[in-house]
N, C-alpha and C positions, 0 to 999 in steps of 0.2 A: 446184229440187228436187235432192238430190244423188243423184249416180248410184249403183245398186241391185246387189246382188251377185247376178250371173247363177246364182249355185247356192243362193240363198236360199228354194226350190220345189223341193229334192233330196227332202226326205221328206214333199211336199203331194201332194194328188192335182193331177188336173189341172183338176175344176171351181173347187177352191181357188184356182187361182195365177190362173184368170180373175177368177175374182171378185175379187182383188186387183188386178190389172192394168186392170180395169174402173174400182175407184173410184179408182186414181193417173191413170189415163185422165182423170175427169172431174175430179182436183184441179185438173193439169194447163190443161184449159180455162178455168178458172173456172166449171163447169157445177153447178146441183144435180140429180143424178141418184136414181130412187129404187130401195131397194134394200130387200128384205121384213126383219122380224124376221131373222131366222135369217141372213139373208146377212148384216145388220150385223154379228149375232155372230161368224161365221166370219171377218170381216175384223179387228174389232178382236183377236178371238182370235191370228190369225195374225202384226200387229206384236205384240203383248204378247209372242208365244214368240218373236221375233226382236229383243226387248229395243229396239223402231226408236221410239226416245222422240216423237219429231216426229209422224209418222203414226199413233202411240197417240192423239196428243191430237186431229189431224185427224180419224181415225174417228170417235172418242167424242161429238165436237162434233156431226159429221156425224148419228152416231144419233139424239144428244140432239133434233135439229133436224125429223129423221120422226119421232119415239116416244116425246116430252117425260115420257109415264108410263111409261114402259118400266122395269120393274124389272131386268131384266137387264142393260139400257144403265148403270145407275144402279150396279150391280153391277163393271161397268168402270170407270166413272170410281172408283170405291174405288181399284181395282187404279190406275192410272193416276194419282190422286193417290199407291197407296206406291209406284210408280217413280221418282214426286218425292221419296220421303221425306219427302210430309207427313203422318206418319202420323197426326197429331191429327185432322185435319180427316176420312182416312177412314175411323177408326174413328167419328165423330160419322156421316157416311154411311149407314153398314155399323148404325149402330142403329137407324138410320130403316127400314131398310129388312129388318131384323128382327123388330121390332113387326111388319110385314106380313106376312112371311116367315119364322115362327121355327123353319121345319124346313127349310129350305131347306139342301140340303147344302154348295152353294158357298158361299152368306152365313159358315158355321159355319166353313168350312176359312177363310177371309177372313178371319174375325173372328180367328182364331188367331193369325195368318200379321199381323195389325196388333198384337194384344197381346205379341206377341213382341219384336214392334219397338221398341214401349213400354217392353220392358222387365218386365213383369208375364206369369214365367212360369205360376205358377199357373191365372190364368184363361185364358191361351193355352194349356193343358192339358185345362182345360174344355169348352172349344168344340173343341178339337182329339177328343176325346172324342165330343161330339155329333155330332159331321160325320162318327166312325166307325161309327155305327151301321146305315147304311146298307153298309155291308162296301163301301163303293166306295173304290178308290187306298190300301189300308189298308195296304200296303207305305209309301209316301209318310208317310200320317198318323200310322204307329208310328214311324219317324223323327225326325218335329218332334216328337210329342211325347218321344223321346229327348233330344233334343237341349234341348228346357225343362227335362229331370231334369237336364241337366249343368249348365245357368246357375245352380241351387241346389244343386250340388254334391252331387246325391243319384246317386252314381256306379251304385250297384246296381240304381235302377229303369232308368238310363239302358240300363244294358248290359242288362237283359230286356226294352226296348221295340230296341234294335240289333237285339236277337237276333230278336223277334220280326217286325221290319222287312224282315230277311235273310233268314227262312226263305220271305215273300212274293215277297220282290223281291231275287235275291240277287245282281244284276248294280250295286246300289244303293252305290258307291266312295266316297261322304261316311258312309255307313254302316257299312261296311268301315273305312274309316281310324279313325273315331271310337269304335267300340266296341275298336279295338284299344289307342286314347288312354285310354279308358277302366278297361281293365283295368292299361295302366302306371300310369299314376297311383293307384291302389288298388296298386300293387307285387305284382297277381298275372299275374307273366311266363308261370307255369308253365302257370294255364289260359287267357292267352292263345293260347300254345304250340297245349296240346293244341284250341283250340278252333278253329286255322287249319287244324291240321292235317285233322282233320274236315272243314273246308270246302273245302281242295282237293284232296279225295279225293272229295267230293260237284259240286264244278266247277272239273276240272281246268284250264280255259282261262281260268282268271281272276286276270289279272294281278294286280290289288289282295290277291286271297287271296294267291298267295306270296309279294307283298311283305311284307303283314303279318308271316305267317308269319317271314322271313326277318327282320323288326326285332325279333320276340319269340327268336330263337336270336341273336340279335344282345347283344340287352341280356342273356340268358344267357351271354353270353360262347363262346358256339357257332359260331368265325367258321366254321370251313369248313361248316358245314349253312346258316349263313348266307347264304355264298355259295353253294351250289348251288340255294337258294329263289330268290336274286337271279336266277341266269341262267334259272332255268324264267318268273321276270317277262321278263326282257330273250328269249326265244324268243317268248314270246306277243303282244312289242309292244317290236319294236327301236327304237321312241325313246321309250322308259322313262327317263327322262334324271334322276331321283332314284333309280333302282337302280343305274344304274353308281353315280353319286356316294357311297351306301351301302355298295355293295360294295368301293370305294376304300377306306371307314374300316374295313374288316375284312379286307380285307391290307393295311394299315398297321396295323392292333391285333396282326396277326401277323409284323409285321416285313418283309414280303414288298411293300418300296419300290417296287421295278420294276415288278410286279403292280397296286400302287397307283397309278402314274401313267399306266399302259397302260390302266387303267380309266377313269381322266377324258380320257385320249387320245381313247378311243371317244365318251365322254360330249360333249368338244364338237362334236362332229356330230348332237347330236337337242336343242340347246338355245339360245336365243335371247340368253341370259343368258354370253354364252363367258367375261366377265371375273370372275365367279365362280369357273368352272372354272380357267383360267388361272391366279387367286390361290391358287387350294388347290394343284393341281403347283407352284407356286415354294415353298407354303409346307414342301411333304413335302423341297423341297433343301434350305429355309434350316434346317428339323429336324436335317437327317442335315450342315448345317454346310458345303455345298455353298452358297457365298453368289453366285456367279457367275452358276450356273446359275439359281437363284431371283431373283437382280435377273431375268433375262431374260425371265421367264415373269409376274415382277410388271410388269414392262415392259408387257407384251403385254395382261394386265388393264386397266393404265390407258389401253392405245391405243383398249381397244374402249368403255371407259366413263373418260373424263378427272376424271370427280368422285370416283371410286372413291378417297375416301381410307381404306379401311385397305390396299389395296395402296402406294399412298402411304409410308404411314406404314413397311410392312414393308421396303419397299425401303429408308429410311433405315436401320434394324439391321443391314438388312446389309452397307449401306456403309460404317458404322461396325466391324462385325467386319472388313473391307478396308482400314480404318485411312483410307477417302476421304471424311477428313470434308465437304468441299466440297458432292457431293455427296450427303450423308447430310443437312448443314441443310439444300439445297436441296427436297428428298423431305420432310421433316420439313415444312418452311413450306409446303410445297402442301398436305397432309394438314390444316394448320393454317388452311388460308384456308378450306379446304373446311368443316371444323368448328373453327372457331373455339373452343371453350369444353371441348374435347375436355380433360380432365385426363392421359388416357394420351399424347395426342399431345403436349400442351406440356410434359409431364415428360420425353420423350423425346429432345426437342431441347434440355431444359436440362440433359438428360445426356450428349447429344451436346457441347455447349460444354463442359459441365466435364472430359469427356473431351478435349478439345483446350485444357483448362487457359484455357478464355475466363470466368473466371469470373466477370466482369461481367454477360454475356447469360446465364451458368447463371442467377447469381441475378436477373435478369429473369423469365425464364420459370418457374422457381419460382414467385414470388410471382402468374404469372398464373393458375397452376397451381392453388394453393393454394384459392381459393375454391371450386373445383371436387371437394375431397376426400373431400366430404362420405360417397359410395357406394365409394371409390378406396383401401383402405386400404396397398396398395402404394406409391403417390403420397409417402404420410406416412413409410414404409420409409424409399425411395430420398432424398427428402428428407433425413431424419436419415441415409443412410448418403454422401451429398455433405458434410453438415458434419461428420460423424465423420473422415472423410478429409481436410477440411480443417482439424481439432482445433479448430472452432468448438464444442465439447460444448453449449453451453448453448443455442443454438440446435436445434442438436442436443433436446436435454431437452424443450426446449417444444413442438416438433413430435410429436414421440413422443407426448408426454403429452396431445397433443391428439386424437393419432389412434385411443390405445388405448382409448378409450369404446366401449364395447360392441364390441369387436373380436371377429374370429374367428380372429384370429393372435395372439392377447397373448402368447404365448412369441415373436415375432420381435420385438415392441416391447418385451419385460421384460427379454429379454438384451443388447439394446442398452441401456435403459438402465442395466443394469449396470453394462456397460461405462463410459457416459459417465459415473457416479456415483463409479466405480472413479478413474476419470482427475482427476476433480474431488476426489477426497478427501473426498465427502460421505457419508462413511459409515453414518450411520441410513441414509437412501433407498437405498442399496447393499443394505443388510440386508435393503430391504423389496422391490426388485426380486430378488434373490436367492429368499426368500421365495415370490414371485407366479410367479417360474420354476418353482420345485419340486413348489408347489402341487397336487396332484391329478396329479401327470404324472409318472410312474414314470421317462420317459426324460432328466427335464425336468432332472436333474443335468448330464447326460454331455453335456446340446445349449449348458450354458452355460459349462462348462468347455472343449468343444471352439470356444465363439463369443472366450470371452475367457481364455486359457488360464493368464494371471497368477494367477490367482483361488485356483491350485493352490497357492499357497503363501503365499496369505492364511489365516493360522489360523482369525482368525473366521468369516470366511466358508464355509471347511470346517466346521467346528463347527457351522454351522447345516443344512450338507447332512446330516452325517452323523448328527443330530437326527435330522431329519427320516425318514432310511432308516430309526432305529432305529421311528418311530412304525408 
């Protein structure tokens, strides 16, 4: 049996932690000892809220074995098969024991609590319903069913079953976080705002409320209010280790670098995760062009977690801005063993070689690249801007033209191919990427003349800009 965490009896009483200790006492022997109704349930109850999978299933066995009808035994093993996530088999349970039990309030919170799992939020709505009729845990029960409004994307019930979850139970942090997700995603920041506000004027000590609080002035663009919701979280519970980090991205929104790294400074001291932290200060030097500094700090990322490839990966850009290519393919090919199929990472080192003019291994890792474009449409960019520079156009052409399907750049693919249209002297498609530039884009003249500046004294092709401005 493996050894038992000496503070796993911090919040039991003390006839509780006997009566646990009693029946590992007789697992222990090989004894069957016997233990009433109600003790059973106190113990399987007790691993169930200690999540102790093994001694779940020993309890259950053990009840099953005094209380073969025992509805309530029968009631556990439900719970105890969704610890397995089998959820089929205890919802088939949970019916049986329904039909006997159809008011039973735990069956009804259970039956939810499986249809959820399932997937069918609806009826996990239903039962979730039923189970609150009796006004018990309905802090709890107005939650999950929250939380069923958000799986069908009905944001409004969600956030009036949040709110009314909050006004029961308002120390409830899945409830807090969620109803604040809630109202982003519907883009209303403002009664977000005003609705935290209200809440930590109603429970000043709650860390979750000013964090929210501080993400909705956040996403307003309100860094410094931002930041002083952060530090009333970070007074309330100095290893709040997601407010420094927050608070980081809003002195860096306002420029205020040093601020920004002194914040993740503090941060990796309340966090297990340090090469996280670690990659985000290299990333605020290799921003500000500090590529030294940021190798050193993406170093320290990959010491504490070696598979961390996008530290990896970062450290090759910046040994590439250091001109040491060496070690920029070396950083490149680690990032690359780690994710193999990575489109950003293989296009990276194939601009790392073309950068050192290896353009054999460019166009290598290109074409490993390439299948991988599908979501990447920078990938298809930088592609066509390695054959533009190497005056391959047509290759150039074909990439472009493959990337610009349903793009959401098509002005960075239409003025290239302009350009390569321009250079090949295929004039109609020059017309018609000139044309697709202009299109609906007011600025979309001045971004293809400043990409391909020849063009300025191309008549035709003036003629059809200046078309256009007249329509």
């Amino acid at each position: 049996m493996q050894k038992k965490n000496k503070d796993r009896f911090k919040n039991y009483e003390e006839d509780v932690k006997q009566l646990v200790l009693d029946f590992e006492r007789m697992q222990r022997n090989g004894e069957r000892r016997y233990f009433d109704l109600d003790e059973m349930e106190i113990i399987i109850d007790f691993y169930l809220d200690n999540y102790d999978g093994e001694m779940i299933e020993k309890s259950v066995l053990h009840g099953e074995y005094l209380f073969p009808a025992s509805y309530e035994i029968k009631l556990r093993r439900a719970h105890l098969l969704c610890f397995k996530e089998r959820f089929n088999e205890a919802h088939t349970l949970l019916k049986q024991i329904e039909r006997v039990q159809p008011d039973d309030t735990d069956v009804l919170y259970a039956m939810g609590v499986v249809l959820s799992a399932l997937d069918q939020p609806r009826k996990a709505i239903q039962y979730y319903t039923k189970a609150a009729a009796d006004g018990y845990e309905l802090g709890i029960i107005y939650g999950n069913i929250a939380d069923e409004y958000v799986k069908m994307n009905r944001l409004s019930e969600a956030r009036n079953y949040y709110r009314k979850a909050l006004r029961l139970k308002p120390e409830d942090e899945h409830s807090l976080y969620e109803l604040a997700n809630c109202y982003e995603n519907d883009g209303l920041i403002d009664k977000l705002v005003d609705y935290y506000q209200h809440f930590v004027e109603e429970h000043p000590y709650s860390k979750v409320g000013w964090f929210c609080l501080a993400e909705g002035y956040a996403s307003n663009m309100l860094y410094e209010k931002a930041i002083d919701a952060y530090q009333y979280a970070i007074a309330i519970d100095a290893d709040f280790y997601y407010a420094y980090n927050q608070m980081s991205w809003c002195h860096q929104a306002l420029g205020d670098y040093k601020a920004a790294v002194d914040d993740l400074h503090d941060a990796v001291e309340h966090t297990e995760d340090k090469a996280l932290v670690y990659y985000r200060i290299g990333d605020i030097f290799r921003f500000q062009g500090n590529s030294a500094t940021a190798i050193s700090y993406f170093r320290k990322a990959t010491k504490e977690d070696p598979f961390y490839a996008d530290a990896w990966h970062a450290m090759s850009t910046c040994y590439t801005m250091t001109m040491d290519f060496g070690e920029a393919v070396d950083c490149a090919r680690k990032a690359i063993s780690i994710e193999p199929e990575s489109p950003i990472y293989l296009t990276t080192l194939a601009l790392i070689y073309a950068d050192n003019r290896d353009f054999d291994n460019a166009d290598h890792y290109f074409q490993s690249a390439i299948p991988h474009y599908t979501d990447f449409e920078q990938g298809w960019i930088a592609y066509a801007d390695y054959h533009i520079m190497r005056g391959n156009y047509d290759e150039a052409i074909d990439g472009l033209n493959k990337g610009v399907t349903n793009s959401e750049m098509a002005m960075e693919f239409y003025k290239r191919l302009a350009l390569c249209y321009y250079m090949t002297r295929r004039r109609n498609m020059l017309f018609n990427a000139v044309r697709a530039c202009i299109y609906d884009n007011p600025e979309g003249d001045k971004e293809l003349l400043s990409y391909v500046p020849e063009l300025e004294t191309d008549l035709e092709v003036m003629n059809i800009i200046h078309s256009n401005s007249k329509e």
